[in-house]
Structures are given as structure tokens and as C-alpha cells.
C-alpha positions in Angstrom: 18.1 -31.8 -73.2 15.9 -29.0 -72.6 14.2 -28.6 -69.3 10.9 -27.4 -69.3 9.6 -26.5 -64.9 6.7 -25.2 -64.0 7.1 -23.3 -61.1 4.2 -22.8 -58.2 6.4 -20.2 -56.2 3.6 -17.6 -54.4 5.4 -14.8 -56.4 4.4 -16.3 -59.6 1.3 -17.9 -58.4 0.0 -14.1 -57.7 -4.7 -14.2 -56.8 -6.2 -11.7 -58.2 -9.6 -11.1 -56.6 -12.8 -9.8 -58.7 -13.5 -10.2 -62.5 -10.8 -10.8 -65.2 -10.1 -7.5 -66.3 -11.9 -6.7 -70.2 -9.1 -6.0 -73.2 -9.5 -2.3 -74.5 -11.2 -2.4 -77.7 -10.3 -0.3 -80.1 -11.4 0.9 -83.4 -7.7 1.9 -84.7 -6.3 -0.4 -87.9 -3.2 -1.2 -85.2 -2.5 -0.2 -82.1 0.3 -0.9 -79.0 -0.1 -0.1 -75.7 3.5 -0.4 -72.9 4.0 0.5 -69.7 7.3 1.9 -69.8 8.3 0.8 -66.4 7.7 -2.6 -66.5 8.4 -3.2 -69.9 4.1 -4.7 -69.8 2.8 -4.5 -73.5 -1.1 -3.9 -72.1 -2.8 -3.6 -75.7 -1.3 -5.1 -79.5 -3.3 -5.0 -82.3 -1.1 -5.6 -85.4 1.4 -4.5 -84.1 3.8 -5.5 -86.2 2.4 -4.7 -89.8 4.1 -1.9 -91.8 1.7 0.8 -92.5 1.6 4.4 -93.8 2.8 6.4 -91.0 3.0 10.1 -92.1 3.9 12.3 -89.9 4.4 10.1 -87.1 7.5 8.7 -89.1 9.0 12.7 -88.1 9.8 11.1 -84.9 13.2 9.1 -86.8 14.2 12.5 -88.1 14.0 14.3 -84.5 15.6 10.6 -83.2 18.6 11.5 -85.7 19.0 15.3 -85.1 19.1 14.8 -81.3 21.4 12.3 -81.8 23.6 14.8 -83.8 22.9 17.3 -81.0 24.6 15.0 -78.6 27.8 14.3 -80.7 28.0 18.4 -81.6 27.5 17.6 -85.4 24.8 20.4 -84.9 23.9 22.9 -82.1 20.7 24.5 -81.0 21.6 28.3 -82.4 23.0 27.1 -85.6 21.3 28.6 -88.9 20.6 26.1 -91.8 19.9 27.1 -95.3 16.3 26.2 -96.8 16.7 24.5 -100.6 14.3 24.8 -103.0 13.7 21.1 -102.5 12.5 21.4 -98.7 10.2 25.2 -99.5 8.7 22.6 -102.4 6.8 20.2 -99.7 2.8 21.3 -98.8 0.9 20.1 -96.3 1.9 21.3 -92.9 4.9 23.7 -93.1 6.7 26.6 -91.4 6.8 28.4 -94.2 10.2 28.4 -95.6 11.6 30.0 -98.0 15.3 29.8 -100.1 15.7 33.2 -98.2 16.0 32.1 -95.0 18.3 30.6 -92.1 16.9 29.0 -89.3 18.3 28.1 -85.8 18.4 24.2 -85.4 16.4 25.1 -82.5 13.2 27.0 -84.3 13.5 23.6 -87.1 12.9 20.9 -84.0 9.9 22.9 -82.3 8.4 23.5 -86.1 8.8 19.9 -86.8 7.0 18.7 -83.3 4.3 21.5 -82.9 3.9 22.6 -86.6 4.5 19.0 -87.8 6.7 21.3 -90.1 7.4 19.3 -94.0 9.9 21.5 -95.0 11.5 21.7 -91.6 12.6 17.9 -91.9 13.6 18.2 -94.8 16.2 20.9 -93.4 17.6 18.6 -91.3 17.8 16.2 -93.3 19.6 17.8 -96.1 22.2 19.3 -93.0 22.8 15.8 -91.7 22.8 13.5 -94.8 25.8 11.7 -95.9 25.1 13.3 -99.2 22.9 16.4 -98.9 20.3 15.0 -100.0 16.7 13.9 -98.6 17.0 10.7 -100.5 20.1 10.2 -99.0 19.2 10.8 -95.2 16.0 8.2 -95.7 18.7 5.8 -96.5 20.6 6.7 -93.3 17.2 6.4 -91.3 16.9 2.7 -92.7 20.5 1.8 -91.2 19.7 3.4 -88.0 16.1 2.2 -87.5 17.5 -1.5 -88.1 20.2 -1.0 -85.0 18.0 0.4 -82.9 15.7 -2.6 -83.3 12.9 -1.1 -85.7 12.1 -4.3 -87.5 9.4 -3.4 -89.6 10.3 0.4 -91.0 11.5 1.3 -94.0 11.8 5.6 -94.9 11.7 6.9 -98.1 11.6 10.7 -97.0 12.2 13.0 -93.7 8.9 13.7 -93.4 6.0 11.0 -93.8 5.2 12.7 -97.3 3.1 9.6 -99.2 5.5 7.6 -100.8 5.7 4.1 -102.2 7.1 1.5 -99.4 7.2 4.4 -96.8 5.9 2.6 -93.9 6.2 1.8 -89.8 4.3 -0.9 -87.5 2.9 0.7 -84.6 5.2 -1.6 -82.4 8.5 0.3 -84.0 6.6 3.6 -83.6 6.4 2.4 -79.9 10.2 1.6 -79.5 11.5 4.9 -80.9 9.4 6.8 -78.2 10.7 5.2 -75.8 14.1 5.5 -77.3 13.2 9.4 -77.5 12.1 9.7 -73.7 14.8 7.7 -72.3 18.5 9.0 -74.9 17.1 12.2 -74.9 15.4 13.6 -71.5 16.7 17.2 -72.2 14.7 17.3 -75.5 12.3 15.6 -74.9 9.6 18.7 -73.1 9.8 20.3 -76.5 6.6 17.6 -77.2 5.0 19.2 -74.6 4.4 22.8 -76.1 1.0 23.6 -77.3 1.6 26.6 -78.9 5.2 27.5 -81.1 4.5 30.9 -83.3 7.3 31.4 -85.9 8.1 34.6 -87.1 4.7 35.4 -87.3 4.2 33.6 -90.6 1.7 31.1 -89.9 -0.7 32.1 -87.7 -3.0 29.3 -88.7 -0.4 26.8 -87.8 0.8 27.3 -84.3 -0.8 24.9 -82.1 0.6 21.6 -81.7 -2.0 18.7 -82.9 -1.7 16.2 -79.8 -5.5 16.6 -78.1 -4.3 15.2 -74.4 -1.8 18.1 -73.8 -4.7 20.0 -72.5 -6.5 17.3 -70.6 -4.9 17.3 -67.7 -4.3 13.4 -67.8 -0.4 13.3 -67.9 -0.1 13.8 -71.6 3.1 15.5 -72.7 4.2 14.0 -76.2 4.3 13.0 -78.7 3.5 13.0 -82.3 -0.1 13.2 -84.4 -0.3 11.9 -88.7 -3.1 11.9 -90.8 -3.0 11.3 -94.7 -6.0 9.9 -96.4 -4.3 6.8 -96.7 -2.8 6.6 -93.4 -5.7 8.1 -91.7 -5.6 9.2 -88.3 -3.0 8.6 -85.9 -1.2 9.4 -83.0 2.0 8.7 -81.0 1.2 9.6 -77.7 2.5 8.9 -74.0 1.4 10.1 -70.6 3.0 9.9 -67.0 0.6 9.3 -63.5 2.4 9.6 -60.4 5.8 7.0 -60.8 4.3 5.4 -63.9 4.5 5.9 -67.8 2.5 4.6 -70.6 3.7 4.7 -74.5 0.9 4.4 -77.2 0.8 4.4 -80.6 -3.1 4.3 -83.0 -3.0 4.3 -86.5 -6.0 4.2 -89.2 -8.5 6.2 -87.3 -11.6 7.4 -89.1 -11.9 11.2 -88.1 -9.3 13.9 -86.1 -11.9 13.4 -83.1 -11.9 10.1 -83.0 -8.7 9.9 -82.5 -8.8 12.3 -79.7 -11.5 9.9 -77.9 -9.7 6.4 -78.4 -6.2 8.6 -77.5 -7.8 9.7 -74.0 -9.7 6.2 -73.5 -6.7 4.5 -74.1 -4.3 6.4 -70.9 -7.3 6.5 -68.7 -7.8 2.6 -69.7 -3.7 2.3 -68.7 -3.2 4.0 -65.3 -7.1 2.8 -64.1 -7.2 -0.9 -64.9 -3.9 -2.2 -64.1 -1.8 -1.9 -60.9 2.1 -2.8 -60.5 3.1 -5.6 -58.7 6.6 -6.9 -57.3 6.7 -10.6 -57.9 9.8 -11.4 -57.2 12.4 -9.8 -55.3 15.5 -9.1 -57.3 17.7 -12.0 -55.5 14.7 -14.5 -54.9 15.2 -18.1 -56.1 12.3 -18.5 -58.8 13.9 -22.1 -59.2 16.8 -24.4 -59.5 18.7 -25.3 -62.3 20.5 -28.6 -62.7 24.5 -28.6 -63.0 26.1 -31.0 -64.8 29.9 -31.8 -63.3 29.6 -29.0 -60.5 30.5 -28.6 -57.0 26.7 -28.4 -56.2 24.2 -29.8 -58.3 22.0 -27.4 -58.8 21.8 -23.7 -58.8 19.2 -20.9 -57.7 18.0 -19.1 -60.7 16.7 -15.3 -59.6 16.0 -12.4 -61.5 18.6 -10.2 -60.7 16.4 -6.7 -60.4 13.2 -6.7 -58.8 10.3 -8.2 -60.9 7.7 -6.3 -61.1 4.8 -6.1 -63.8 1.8 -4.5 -64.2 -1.2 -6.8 -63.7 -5.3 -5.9 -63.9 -6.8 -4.4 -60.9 -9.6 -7.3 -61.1 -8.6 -11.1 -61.8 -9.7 -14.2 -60.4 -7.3 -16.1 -61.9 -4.2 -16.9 -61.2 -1.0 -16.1 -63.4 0.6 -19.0 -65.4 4.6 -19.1 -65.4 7.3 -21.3 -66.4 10.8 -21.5 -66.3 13.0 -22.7 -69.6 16.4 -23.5 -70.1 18.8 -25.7 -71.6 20.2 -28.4 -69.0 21.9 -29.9 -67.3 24.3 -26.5 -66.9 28.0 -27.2 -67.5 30.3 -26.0 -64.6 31.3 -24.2 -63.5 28.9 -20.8 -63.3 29.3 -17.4 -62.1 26.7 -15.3 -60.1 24.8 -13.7 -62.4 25.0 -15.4 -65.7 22.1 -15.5 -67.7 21.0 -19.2 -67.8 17.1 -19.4 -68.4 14.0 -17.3 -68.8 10.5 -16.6 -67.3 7.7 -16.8 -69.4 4.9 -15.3 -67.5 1.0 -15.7 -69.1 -1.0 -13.2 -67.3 -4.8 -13.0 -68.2 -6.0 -10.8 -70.5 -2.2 -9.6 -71.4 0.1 -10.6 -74.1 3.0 -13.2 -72.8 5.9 -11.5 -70.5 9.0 -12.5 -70.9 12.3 -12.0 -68.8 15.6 -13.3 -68.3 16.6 -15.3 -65.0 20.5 -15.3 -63.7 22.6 -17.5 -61.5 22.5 -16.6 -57.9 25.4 -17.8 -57.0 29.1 -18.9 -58.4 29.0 -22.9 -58.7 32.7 -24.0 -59.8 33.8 -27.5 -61.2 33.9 -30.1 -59.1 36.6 -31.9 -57.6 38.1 -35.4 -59.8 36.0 -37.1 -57.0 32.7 -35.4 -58.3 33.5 -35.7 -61.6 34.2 -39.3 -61.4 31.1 -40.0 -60.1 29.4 -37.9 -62.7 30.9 -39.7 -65.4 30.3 -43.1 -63.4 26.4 -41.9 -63.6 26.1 -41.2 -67.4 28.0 -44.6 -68.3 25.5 -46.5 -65.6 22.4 -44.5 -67.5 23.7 -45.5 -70.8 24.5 -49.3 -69.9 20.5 -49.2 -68.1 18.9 -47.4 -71.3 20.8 -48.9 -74.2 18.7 -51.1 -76.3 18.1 -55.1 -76.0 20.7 -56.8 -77.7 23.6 -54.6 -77.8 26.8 -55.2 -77.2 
């Protein structure tokens, strides 16, 4: 039987005084908004359709070679070769040439400030199970899907226009934060404005994010535009204790971007505030036991609950509690038996999981007699007319 409880608790029950708080509109195609913290997704906007991503889609390839950083498959001061196939790509570039090798470390800043082509494509012919750029997409498929990218699919290092080369704005969300939080040693390299290599592009050494500058928080991550794509912009800022991840795509102009970009953090930090709901071992409710020493059990968060709510409401948040009961004993302290589903206004649905607060063993032959008197007296009472 599935339990479905309501629960009217003051932490979940949470007034908000004022005026509901007004959705951000934006003029992006897509768009995803999350406060890192709390997990809050504060804006989606098809969130979850594959589109052209180009050289947003640079973040997997930096994702990979940090990850080969970590496990010493490459170091910072090692030189790679340049093929004729990466000094081939246009577009934005460091430059290469067949002549050269370049320090791993020169190859991540060109590919994050220069939004170097043929720098990716250096990598990616270093780190590919077969040399090749081809073959490195493929190994960017198999590591997007475990890392819970749903809706990507890479055909090249790069973003380079290709047929079925495509990200949601939601996956372009979840590998930022995958970038902030595997690799916090890397990660300042998306805050440099200015990288000049060798001297060779003097044209091409600023970095393309417009908040860096702005004095809002800004320090990553990643700009695209193709005239397919349009404009876009991975983006993320920290205020005080608090960090928001963005992603726009399919803006009409470079300066547009930069206006919904800066709208969109000051939007974040201004208009919502964090609130503890729940404290980490507070009963949200009670879950029924079926053949236990008690016959019910608290069901808590475990860590402090704490989301991210508008500064002016005046309504109060809806909540309920779901899980599949009566519980069979026995139960240890924190097993996940249930989950909060939290409906705040103006914000998608929240989510989380809720634990046992307490062991609850199997009862005695005395409680499980009478448990098993009870289902045979409810059968007998609800068994139909005529039976025998």
C-alpha cells in the first residue's frame, strides 16, 4: 500500500510575508538556474532539450583532462604534439602549428580564455583510447552518461558544428558543478581575463565571460556562440556563503547575453533567501512498521534542510511525505525509507530523501502474533459477502 501524508509540521508550513516573488523572464531558447548549496533549481526553461552547444560543450573536454590530471595520465609541464588535424580547426584558436609542443598547462588556459579549437583537439588526441578526435567524442559519450548527463551526445572536443552534437542546458548545469566541486585546484583558471600565448594572438587574449569584470561574484565559466547555437553562456558566481550555477543558450546578440547573464546572478543572490526547515534530526513524520517492536518510526532528514525560498511570499509552502508502507522490521537509524516533496511558489518541485531516526527491530513472537491476529481479523471483516 502506498502511504501518501500530508504533513503540517511549522518547518514545512514555513509564511512568507509580502508578494509571491515574480519568475525571471528570460529571452534565452533554454535556460537553468541552481543554487549550489541547496541543491534549489530557481529558473528551468527547457531544460532538458539537446541543443547546439558550441563551445560550451569545451567544458567535457577540460572535465576529462582534469580528470587525467588527477590519476597522472597527464601533468601540467608536459608538452603535447599539435597534428595537422587539430592546426586544421578555425574559429577561435591558439594558433598552433605541427611545429610546436605545448605544456598541458598553456592547452587548459587556451581552451578556457581563448576558447582554443585546436587546443581541444590536443587533448583530445593525447587522451583518446585511439588517438583520435573521433575516438575521444566517443569516450566523452561514456563518461557524460555516468556522470548523469542525460541529454548530451559529443561528436568532437570542441563544439565545432556537427550533426547530433548537442547538450541540454540542465547537463551543461551538472558538469559545472561537477567542475567546481572534483576539481577546486583547477577550477580559478575560469577566472583569468587575460592569458597571452607566445605572443601569437594578440587579438585573442581576453577571456569571453562579461561578469568577470563586474564585480558581482563571477569567476567561471564558459561562453559559445555559432550561428546556429547563438549566444550562450555557462556562467556561475559566489556572494558571501552562497553559489549559483547558470547556464543560457540561444541568445540573439554577444550583449545580450551579457545583460540576461548579469540579470540573472543579481536576480539569484537578491530575490531569494536560505532557510533551515528542518533540523537534520527533526521528525518531519512517522512512518508505519509493520511486525516491529514499535509501530511506527520518526522519519528525519538526516542533514539539515535547508532551501532557498523568495524573499517575498504570502503563501505558504506545500509538502508531503511518500513512502511505501507499512515498513517491514526491523529498521536501522538512518535508512532511507521515504521522501519529501516540497512545492514552493514560484519554484520548480524540491525533492529530498527522509531516513529512519531511530533502529526499530522485530518484535517479540508476542507482537508478531498479534500482528498476524490483526491482518487475519481485517481479512475475515473486509472479505466479500458470501465467501467461505
Amino acid at each position: 500500500m502506498l502511504a501518501h501524508l500530508r504533513s503540517t509540521a511549522l518547518a514545512l508550513t514555513l509564511a512568507l510575508a509580502g508578494l509571491p516573488a515574480s519568475a525571471f523572464d528570460t529571452s534565452a531558447k533554454a535556460a537553468y538556474v541552481l543554487d549550489q548549496g541547496t541543491g534549489t533549481v530557481l529558473l528551468s526553461k527547457n531544460a532538458d532539450e539537446p541543443l547546439p552547444p558550441a563551445s560550451m560543450s569545451k567544458l567535457m573536454t577540460l572535465y576529462v583532462a582534469f580528470e587525467a590530471l588527477r590519476d597522472g595520465r597527464l601533468t601540467l609541464d608536459e608538452k603535447l604534439p599539435v597534428s595537422e588535424h587539430a592546426m586544421s580547426y578555425g574559429g577561435s584558436t591558439m594558433f598552433l602549428n605541427t611545429q610546436d609542443r605545448v605544456r598541458v598547462e598553456d592547452l587548459l588556459r587556451g581552451i578556457i580564455v581563448l576558447s582554443g579549437n585546436d587546443a581541444c583537439v590536443v587533448v583530445a588526441e593525447a587522451l583518446s583510447p585511439d588517438g583520435t578526435e573521433a575516438g575521444f567524442a566517443r569516450y566523452m559519450n561514456k563518461r557524460a552518461e555516468q556522470i548523469g548527463m542525460d541529454n548530451s551526445n559529443f561528436a568532437n572536443s570542441n563544439g565545432w558544428p556537427a550533426a547530433g552534437h548537442r547538450m541540454s542546458v540542465h547537463d551543461l548545469a551538472v558538469l559545472a558543478n561537477r567542475l567546481i566541486t572534483d576539481f577546486p585546484e583547477y577550477y580559478p583558471l575560469f577566472s583569468e581575463e587575460v592569458f597571452e600565448f607566445d605572443g601569437r594572438a594578440p587579438s585573442n587574449k581576453n577571456n569571453r565571460n562579461p561578469l568577470l569584470k563586474l564585480g558581482i561574484g563571477a569567476d567561471g565559466l564558459k561562453t559559445g556562440h555559432t550561428a546556429e547555437a547563438g549566444y550562450g553562456l555557462v556562467g556561475s558566481a559566489k556572494q558571501g556563503d552562497r553559489r549559483v550555477i547558470f547556464v543560457i543558450t540561444g541568445v540573439d546578440s554577444n550583449a545580450k547575453r551579457a545583460e540576461e547573464a548579469e540579470a540573472i546572478v543579481n536576480w539569484s543572490f537578491r530575490h531569494f533567501v536560505e532557510k533551515t526547515l528542518a533540523e537534520g534530526d527533526e521528525a518531519i513524520a512517522q512512518a508505519q512498521v509493520w511486525m516491529g517492536a514499535k509501530r511506527s518510526v520518526g522519519l528525519v532528514p538526516g542533514d539539515d534542510l535547508s532551501l532557498l525560498v523568495p524573499v517575498l511570499g504570502d503563501k505558504k509552502m506545500t509538502a508531503e511525505v511518500v513512502y511505501d508502507g507499512p515498513i517491514n522490521a526491523p529498521i536501522e537509524k538512518g535508512q532511507k525509507l521515504a521522501e519529501l516533496i516540497i512545492k514552493p511558489e514560484e519554484l520548480p518541485e524540491i525533492r529530498r530523501p527522509l531516513v529512519a531516526a531511530q533502529d526499530v527491530p522485530l518484535g517479540g513472537f508476542v507482537v508478531r502474533l498479534k500482528t498476524a491476529g490483526m491482518m487475519l481479523f481485517d481479512q475475515f471483516i473486509n472479505a466479500p459477502a458470501g465467501s467461505s
